[in-house]
C-alpha positions as CSV (number, residue, x, y, z in Angstrom):
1,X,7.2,-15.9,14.3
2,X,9.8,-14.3,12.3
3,X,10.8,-10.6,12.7
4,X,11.9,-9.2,9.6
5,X,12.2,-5.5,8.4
6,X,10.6,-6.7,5.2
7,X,7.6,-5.7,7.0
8,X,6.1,-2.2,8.0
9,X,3.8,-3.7,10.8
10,X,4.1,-6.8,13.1
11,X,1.8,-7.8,15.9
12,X,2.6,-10.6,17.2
13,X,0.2,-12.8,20.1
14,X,-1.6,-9.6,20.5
15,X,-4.2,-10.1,23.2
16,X,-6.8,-8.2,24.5
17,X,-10.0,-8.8,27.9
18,X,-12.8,-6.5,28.2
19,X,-13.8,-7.5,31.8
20,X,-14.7,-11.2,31.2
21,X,-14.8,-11.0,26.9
22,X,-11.6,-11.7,25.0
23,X,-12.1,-9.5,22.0
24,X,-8.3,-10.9,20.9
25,X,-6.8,-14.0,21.3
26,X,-3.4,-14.2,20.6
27,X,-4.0,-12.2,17.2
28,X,-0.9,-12.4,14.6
29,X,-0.3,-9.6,11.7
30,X,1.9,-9.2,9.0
31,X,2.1,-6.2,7.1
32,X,4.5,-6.2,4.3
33,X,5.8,-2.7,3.2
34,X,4.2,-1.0,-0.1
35,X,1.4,-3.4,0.2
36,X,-2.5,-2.7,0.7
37,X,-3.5,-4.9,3.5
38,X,-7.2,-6.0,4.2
39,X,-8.1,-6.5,7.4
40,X,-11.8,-8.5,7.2
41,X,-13.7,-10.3,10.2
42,X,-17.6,-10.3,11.4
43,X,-19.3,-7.9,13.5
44,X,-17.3,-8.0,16.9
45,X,-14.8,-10.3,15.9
46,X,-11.7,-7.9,17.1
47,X,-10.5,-6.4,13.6
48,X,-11.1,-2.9,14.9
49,X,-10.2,-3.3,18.8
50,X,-6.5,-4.6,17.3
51,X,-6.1,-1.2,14.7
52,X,-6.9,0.5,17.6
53,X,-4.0,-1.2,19.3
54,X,-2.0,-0.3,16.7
55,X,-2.6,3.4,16.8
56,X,-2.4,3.6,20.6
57,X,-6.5,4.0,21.3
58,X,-6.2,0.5,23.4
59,X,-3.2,-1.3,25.1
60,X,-2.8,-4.8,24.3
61,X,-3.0,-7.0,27.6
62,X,-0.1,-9.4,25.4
63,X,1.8,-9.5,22.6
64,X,4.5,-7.5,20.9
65,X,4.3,-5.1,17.8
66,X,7.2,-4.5,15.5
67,X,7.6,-1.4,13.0
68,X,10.0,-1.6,10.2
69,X,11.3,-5.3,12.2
70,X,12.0,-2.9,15.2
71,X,10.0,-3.6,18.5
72,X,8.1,-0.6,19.3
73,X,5.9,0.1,22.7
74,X,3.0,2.5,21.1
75,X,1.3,4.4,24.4
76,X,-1.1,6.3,22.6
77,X,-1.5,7.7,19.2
78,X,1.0,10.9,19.8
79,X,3.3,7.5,20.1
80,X,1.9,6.2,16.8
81,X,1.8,9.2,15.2
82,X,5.7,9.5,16.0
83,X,6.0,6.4,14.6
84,X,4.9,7.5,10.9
85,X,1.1,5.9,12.0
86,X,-1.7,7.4,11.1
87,X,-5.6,6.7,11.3
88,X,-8.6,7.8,8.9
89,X,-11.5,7.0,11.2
90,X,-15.1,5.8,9.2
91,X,-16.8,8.8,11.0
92,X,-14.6,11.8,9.8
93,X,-13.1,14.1,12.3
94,X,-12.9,17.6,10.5
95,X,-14.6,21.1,11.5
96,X,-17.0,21.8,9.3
97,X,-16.7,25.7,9.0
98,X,-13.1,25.3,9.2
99,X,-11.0,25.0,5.7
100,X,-9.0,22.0,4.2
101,X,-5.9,24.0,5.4
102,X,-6.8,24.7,9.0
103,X,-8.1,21.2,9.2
104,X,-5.4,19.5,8.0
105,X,-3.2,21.8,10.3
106,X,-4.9,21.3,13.6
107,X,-2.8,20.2,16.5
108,X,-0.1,20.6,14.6
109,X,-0.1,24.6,13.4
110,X,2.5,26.3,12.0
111,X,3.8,29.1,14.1
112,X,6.4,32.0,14.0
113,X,9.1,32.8,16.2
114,X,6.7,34.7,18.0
115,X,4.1,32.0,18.6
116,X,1.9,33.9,16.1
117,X,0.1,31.2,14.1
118,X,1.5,31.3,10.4
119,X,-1.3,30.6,8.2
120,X,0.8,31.9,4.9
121,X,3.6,28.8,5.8
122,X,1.0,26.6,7.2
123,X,-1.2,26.6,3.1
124,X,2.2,26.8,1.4
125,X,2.8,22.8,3.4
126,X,-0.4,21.9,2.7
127,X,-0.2,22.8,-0.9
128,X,3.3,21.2,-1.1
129,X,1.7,17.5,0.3
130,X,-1.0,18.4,-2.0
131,X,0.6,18.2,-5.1
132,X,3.6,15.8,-3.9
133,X,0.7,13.0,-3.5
134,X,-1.5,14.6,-6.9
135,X,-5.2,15.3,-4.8
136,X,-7.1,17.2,-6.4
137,X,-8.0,19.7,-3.1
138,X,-8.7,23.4,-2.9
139,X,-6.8,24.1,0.6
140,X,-9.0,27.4,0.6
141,X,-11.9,25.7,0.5
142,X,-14.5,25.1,3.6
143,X,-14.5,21.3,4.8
144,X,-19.1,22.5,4.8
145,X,-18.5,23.2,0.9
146,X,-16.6,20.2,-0.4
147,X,-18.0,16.5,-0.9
148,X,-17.8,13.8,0.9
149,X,-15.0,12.1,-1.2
150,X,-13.1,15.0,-1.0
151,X,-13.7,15.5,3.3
152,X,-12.2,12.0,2.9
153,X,-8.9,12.6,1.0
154,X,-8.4,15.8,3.6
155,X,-8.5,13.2,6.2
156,X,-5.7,11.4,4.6
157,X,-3.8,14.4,3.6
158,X,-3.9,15.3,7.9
159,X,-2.1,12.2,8.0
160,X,0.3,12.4,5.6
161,X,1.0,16.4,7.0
162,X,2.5,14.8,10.4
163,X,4.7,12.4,8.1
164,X,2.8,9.0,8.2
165,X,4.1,6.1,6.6
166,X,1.4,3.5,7.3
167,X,-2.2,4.4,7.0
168,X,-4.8,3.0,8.6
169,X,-8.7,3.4,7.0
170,X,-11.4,2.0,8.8
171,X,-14.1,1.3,6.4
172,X,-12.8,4.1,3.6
173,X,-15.9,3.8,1.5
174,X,-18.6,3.5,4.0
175,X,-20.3,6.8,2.1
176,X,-18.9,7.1,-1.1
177,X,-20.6,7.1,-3.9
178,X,-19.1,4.5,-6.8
179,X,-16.7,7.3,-8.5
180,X,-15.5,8.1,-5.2
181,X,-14.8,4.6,-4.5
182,X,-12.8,4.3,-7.8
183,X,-11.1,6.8,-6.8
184,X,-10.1,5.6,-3.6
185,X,-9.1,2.8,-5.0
186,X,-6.5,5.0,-7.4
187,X,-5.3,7.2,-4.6
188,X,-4.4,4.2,-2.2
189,X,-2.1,2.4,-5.6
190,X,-0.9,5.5,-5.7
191,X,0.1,6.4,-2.5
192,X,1.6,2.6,-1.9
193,X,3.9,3.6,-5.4
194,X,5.2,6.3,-3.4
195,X,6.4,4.1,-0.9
196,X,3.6,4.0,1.7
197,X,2.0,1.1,3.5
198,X,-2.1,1.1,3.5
199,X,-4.4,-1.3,6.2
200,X,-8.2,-1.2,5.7
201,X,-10.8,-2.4,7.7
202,X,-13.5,-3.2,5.4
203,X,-16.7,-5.7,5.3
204,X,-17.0,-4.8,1.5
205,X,-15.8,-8.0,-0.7
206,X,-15.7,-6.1,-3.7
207,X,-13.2,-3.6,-2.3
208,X,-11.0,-5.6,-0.9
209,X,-11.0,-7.8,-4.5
210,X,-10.7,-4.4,-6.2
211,X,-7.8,-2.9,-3.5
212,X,-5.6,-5.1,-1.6
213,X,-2.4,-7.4,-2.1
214,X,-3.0,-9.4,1.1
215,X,-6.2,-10.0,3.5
216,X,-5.9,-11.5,7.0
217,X,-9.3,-12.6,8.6
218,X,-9.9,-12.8,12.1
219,X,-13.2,-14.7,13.8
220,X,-14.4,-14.4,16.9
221,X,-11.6,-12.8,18.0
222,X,-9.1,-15.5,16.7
223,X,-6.5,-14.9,13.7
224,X,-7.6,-17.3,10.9
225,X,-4.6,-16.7,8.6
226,X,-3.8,-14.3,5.3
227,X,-4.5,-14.9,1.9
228,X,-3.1,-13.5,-1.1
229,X,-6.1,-12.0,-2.6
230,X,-4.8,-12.1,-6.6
231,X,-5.6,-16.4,-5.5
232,X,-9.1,-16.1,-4.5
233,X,-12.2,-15.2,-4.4
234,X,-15.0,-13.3,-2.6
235,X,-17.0,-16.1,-2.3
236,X,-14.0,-17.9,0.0
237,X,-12.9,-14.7,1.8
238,X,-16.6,-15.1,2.8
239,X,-16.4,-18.2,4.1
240,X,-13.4,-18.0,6.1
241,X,-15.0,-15.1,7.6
242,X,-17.7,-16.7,8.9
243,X,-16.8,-20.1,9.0
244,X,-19.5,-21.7,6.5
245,X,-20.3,-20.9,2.7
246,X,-22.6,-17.9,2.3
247,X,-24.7,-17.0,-0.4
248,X,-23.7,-13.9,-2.0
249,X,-26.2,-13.4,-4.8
250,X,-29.3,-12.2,-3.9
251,X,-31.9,-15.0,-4.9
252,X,-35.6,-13.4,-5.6
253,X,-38.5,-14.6,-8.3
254,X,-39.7,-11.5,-10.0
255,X,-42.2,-9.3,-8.4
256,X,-45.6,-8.8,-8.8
257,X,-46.7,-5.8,-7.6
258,X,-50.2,-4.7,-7.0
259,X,-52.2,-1.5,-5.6
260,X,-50.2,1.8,-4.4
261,X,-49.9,1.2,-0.5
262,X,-47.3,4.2,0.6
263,X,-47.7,7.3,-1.4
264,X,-45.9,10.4,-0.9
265,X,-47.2,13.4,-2.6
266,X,-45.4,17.1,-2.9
267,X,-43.7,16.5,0.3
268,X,-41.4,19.3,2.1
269,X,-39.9,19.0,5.4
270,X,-37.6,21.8,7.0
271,X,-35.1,20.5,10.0
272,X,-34.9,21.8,13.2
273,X,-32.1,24.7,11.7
274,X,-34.8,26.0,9.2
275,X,-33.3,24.7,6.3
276,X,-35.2,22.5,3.5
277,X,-34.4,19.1,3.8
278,X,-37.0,17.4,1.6
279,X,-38.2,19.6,-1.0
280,X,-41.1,18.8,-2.8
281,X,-40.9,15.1,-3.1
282,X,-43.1,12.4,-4.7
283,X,-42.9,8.5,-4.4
284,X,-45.0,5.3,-4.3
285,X,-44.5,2.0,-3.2
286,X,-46.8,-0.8,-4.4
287,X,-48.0,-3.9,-2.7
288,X,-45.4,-6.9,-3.4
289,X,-42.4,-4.3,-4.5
290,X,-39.4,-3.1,-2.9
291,X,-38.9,0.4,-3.5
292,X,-35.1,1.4,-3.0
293,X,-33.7,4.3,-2.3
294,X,-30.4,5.0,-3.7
295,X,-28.4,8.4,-2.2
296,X,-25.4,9.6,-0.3
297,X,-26.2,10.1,3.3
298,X,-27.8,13.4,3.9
299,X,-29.8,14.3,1.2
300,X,-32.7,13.8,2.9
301,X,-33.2,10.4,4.1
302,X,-33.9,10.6,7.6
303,X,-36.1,14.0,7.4
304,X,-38.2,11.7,4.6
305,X,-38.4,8.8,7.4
306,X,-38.8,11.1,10.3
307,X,-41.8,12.8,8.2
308,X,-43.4,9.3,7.9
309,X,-43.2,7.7,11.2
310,X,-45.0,11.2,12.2
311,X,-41.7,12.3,14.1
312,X,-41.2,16.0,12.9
313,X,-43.9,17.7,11.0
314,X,-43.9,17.6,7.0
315,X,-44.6,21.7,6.0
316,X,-46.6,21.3,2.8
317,X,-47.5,17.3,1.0
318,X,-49.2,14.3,1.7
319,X,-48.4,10.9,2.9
320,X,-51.0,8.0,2.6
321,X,-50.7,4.9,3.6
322,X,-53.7,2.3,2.0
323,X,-55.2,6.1,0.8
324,X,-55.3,7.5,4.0
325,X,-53.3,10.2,4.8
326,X,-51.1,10.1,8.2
327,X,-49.2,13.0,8.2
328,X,-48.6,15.2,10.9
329,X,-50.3,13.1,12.9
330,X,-48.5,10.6,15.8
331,X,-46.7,7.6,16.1
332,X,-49.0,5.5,16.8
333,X,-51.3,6.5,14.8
334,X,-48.8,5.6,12.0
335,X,-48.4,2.3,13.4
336,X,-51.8,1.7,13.8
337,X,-52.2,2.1,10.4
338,X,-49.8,-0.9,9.9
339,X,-46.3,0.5,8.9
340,X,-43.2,0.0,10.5
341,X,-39.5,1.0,10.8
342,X,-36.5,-0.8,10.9
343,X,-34.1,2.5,12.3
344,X,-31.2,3.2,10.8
345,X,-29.5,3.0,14.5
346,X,-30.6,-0.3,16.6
347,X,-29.3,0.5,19.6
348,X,-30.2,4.6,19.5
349,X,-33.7,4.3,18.2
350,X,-34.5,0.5,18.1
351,X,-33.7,-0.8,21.2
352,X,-33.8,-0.5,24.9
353,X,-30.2,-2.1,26.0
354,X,-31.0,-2.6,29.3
355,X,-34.1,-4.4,28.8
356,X,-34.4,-8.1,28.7
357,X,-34.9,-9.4,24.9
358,X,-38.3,-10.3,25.8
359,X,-39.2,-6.6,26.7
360,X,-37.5,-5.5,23.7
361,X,-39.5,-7.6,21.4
362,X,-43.0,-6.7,23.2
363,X,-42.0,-2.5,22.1
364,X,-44.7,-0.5,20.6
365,X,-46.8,-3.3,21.4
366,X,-49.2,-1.9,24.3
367,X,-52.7,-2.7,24.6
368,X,-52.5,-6.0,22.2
369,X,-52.9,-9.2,23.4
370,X,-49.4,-9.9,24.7
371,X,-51.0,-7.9,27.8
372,X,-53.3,-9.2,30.7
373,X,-55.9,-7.5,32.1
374,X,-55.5,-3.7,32.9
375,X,-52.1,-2.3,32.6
376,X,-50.4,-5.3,33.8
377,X,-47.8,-7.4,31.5
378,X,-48.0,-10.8,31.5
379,X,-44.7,-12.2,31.3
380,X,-44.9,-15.8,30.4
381,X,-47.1,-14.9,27.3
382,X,-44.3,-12.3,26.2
383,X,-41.9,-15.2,27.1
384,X,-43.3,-17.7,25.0
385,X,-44.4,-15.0,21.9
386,X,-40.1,-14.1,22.2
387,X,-39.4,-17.7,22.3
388,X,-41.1,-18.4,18.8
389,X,-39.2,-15.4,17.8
390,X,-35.8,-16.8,18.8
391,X,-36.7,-19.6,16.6
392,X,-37.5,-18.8,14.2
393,X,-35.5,-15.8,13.6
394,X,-32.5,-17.8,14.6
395,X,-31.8,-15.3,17.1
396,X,-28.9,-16.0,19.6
397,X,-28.6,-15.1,23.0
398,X,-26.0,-16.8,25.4
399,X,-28.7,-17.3,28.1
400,X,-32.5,-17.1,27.4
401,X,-35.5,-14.8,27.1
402,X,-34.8,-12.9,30.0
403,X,-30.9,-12.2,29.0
404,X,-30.3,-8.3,28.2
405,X,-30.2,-6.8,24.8
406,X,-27.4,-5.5,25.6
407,X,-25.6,-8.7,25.9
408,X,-26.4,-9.7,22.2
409,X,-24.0,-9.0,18.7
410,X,-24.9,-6.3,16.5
411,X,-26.1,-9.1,14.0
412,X,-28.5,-10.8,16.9
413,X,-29.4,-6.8,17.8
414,X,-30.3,-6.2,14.8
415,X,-32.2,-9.8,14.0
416,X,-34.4,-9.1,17.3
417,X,-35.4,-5.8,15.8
418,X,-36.5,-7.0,12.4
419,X,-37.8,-10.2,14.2
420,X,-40.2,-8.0,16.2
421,X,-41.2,-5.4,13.5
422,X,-42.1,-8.0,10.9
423,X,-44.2,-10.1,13.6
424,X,-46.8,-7.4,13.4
425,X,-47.2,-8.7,9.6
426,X,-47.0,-4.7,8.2
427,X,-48.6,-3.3,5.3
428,X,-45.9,-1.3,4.8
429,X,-42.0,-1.8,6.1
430,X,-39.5,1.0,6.1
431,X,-35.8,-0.6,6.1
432,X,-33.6,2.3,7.1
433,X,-29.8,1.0,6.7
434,X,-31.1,-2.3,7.8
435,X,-27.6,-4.4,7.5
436,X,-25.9,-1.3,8.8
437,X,-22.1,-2.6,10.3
438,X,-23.6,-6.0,9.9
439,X,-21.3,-9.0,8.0
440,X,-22.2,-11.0,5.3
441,X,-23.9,-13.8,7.1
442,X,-25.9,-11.2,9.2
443,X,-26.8,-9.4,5.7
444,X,-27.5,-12.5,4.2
445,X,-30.4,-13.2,6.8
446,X,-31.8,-9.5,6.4
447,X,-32.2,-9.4,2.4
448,X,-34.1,-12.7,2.8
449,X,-36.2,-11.5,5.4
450,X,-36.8,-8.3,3.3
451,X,-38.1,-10.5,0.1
452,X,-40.3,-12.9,2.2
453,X,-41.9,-9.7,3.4
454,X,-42.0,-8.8,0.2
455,X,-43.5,-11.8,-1.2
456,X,-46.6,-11.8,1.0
457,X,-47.4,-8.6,-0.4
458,X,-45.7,-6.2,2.0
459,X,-44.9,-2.9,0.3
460,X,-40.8,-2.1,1.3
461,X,-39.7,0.9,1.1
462,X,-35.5,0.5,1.5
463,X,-33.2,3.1,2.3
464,X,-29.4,2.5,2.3
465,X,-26.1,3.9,1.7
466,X,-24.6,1.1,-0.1
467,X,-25.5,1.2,-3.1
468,X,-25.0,-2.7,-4.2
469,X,-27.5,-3.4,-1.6
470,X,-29.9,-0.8,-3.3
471,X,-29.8,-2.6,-6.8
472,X,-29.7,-6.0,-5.7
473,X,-33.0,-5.7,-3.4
474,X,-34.8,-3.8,-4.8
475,X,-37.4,-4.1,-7.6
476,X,-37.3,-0.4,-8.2
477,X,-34.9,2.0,-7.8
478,X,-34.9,6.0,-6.9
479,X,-32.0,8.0,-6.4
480,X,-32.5,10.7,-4.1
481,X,-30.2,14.2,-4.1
482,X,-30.8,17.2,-2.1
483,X,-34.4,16.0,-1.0
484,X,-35.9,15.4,-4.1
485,X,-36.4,12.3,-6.5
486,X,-34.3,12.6,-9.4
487,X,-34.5,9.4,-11.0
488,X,-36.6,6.0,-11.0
489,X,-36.0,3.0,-12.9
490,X,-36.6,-1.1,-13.0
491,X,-34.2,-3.2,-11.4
492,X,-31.7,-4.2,-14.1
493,X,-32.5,-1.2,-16.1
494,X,-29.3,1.2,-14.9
495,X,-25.9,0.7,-14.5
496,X,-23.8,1.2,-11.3
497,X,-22.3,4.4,-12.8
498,X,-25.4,6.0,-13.7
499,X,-26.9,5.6,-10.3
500,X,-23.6,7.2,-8.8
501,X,-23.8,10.4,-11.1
502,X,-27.2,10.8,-10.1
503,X,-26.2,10.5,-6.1
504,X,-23.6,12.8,-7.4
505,X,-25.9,15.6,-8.7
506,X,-24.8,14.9,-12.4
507,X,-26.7,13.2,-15.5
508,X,-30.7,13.6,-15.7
509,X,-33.4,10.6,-15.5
């Protein structure tokens, strides 16, 4: 392949072998200067492991990377960061009590001829990047205090302190409400006007559509080639992601709810700090509807769930499920009274990685008839029920039954977990982030396993950061900010924009 200095970023063959996996096989990458580049792939297939590469967190086993058509040997990221690299990570790396300034200055503070840290020179820099690159950032202010759009554009503005030239964003709008994203959007333009070079790694069509010049997919590891996104279409990005068409509109006959199964009454939980986290909150979830809850993360989401599943204490309200209240009570009492959780984490709260798939689909399970006599398992009946959930589920691991979880994709994870939660046939389902890191084929699966529940008269309560999932699911729709219900409307009934003021704190239902 050519070397040209046309291009800000080159990699060439890059390979990389985690013990006996190659996560990259002979990868190629093309970055042209002033260009936003999309970097899109499945769950696993390498997209991540070869930006990591690139900013010195890995070392390629092969393969060559050029900068500005100069090769370049990147040892870490102190190397890449001399290099004019730099990396916004999804999972923001700021100190919360700190301010923008000191933030943006760590590991890199201003000091006198003394060695005494000059703070004075130090916000004078950061106000000089600020306005040089128009973000609208108070450099006084406390990274605790600001919102999560604005934590974001601090992250970028660290990177453009130590003189970066190419950015790297690993899934920029993971949290952002739709504003924010817009605004991305306008500050990435912007900064590629000004002469800077912008990769993302993103599973969000609709981003890249609205965002890049160029995508390059990768699949399984493999680089499948780079299209000019102005020439084509979601729809085909999805395909060559995955290798087969996808279905990208949620397909769902209207639904027809019936009595109130989940209802949440007056409810106020306080976290383990002391502060109010759910504050005074009321819902319902009918029979045959799926109830969505729309909100940035940490407004109360997981205190809500944890109050539910009976796994921290709700201070005042009640929770019913069928009209009985379970509250403050246990587990598995909760489960007993037919609800279930898909967890926002798989592998932290939904899984037990070392376990054979079998065990992990028999959890919660104990004392039903998958058990023989006694406290003894019986293993070929927890074979065979895992078997028909393999099947059926379309679950996919290399070996058999008996293979470890651990040894399965995120995607096949995650299909296990909803495979065994929806085999106890719930009254009530809780989907907590349920396509969480998954791609479209993967998410595909999960929104049609959702309305099948749905359509046997589950009630669903979903809970999920991205918002397009939120208003294409679900039948109803409920935004939730600082712990409380602000809003609740029919599907079809609220635009994009509204819903995102709402998240934001701003407009009234």
């Amino acid at each position: 392949m050519d070397v040209s200095p046309e291009y800000a970023v080159q990699m060439h063959d890059i390979t990389k072998v985690f013990g006996s996996f190659t996560a990259l096989d002979a990868v190629n990458l093309d970055v042209k200067k002033q260009t936003v580049h999309a970097i899109l792939g499945e769950n696993g297939a390498g997209k991540s492991t070869l930006m990591n590469i690139l900013y010195g967190l890995y070392h390629a086993d092969e393969g060559d990377i050029y900068l500005n058509g100069e090769k370049v040997s990147i040892g870490g990221p102190n190397d890449a960061i001399s290099y004019g690299i730099g990396m916004v990570h999804q999972h923001f790396m700021l100190v919360e009590n700190f301010t923008v300034t000191e933030n943006i200055i760590l590991g890199d503070e201003v000091c006198s001829a003394a060695g005494v840290l000059d703070m004075k020179k130090a916000r004078e820099d950061v106000l000089r990047i600020v306005e040089e690159f128009g973000f609208e950032v108070d450099p006084d202010a406390k990274i605790e205090d600001i919102t999560v759009g604005m934590q974001q554009r601090v992250e970028i503005l660290k990177a453009l302190y130590r003189g970066a030239d190419i950015l790297i964003l690993d899934e920029p709008s993971a949290v952002l409400t739709p504003q924010e994203i817009e605004k991305l959007v306008e500050i990435m333009h912007d900064l590629v006007s000004k002469g800077k070079t912008i990769i993302i790694i993103t599973h969000k069509l609709k981003e890249i559509m609205s965002s890049a010049d160029e995508c390059s997919i990768i699949r399984r590891g493999q680089y499948m080639g780079t299209v000019d996104v102005s020439q084509t279409s979601e729809a085909e990005l999805a395909s060559k992601m995955v290798g087969r068409n996808v279905n990208l509109t949620v397909e769902k006959t209207r639904a027809e709810p019936e009595g109130v199964m989940l209802e949440i009454k007056d409810l106020t939980v306080t976290d383990e700090r002391g502060i109010e986290q759910v504050k005074g909150l009321n819902l319902e979830v009918r029979s045959g509807e799926i109830v969505g809850i729309a909100g940035i993360d940490g407004n109360g989401q997981k205190e809500l769930v944890d109050a539910i599943m009976s796994l921290c204490k709700a201070d005042a309200g009640t929770i019913k499920v069928g009209g009985q209240e379970i509250q403050n009570t246990s587990p598995r009492n909760v489960l007993d009274h037919s609800l279930v959780t898909i967890p926002s984490d798989r592998q932290k709260w939904g899984l037990v990685l070392p376990f054979s798939v079998a065990e992990n689909s028999v959890l919660e399970r104990h004392g039903e008839e998958l058990f023989g006599p006694g406290i003894m398992l019986d293993y070929d009946k927890i074979r065979s029920h895992t078997s028909k959930l393999i099947k059926r589920y379309d679950i996919r691991p290399s070996g058999c039954e008996d293979e470890r979880m651990s040894g399965l994709s995120g995607g096949n994870q995650q299909k296990a977990i909803i495979a065994r939660q929806v085999s106890y046939v719930p009254d009530v389902l809780i989907a907590f982030q349920p396509t969480r890191g998954l791609d479209v084929g993967a998410i595909e699966f999960v929104h049609k396993t959702l309305i099948a529940q749905r359509d046997r008269g589950a009630a669903i309560l979903l809970i999920s950061f991205e918002l397009d999932e939120v208003m294409d699911v679900s039948d109803t729709i409920a935004v939730i900010y600082h712990g409380q219900i602000v809003g609740s409307f029919e599907q079809g009934s609220v635009t994009e924009d509204e819903l995102g003021l709402l998240m934001a704190g701003g407009g009234a239902a």
